[in-house]
C-alpha positions, 0 to 999 in steps of 0.5 A, spaced: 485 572 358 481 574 352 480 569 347 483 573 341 479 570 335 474 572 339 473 577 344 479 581 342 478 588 339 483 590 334 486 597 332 489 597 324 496 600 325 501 602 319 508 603 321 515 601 318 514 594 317 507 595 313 500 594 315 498 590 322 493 588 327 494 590 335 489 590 340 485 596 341 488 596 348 496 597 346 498 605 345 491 607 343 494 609 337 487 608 333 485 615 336 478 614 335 478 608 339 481 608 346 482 601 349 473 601 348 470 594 349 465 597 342 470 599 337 476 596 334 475 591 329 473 584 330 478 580 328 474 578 321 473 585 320 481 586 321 483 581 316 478 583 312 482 590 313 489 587 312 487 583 305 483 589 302 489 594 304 494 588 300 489 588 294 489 595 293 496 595 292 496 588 288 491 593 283 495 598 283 502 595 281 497 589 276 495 596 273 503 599 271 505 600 264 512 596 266 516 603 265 512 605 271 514 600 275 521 602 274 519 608 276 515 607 282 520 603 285 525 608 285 529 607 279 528 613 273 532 613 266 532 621 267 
């Protein structure tokens, strides 16, 4: 079995619960990279993956005027 923090390759997914990891192996839905032993990411990449995704975000709403944060989170004074 492949030692995870190790060995294991990672494709970055996106779905309803948010941004994940699961190994290149499951479902290929990284469509560049199929179930390969040399693509993927390692699993200091896919960490570094997940915190720049979050960080982005972080960025983005830390940049909101407070009525636009109202606003982007679904609550309009129309």
């Amino acid at each position: 079995m492949k030692d995870v923090v190790t060995e294991q390759r990672w494709a970055i997914r996106f779905d309803s619960y948010g941004i994940g990891i699961e190994p290149v192996e499951n479902g290929c839905r990284d469509y560049d990279c199929c179930g390969g032993k040399d693509c993927g990411f390692t699993t200091d990449e896919a960490q570094s993956e997940v915190v720049n995704h979050f960080q982005v975000f972080r960025d983005y709403y830390h940049k909101l005027t407070p009525e636009e944060f109202v606003k982007v989170m679904g609550y309009h004074n129309d």
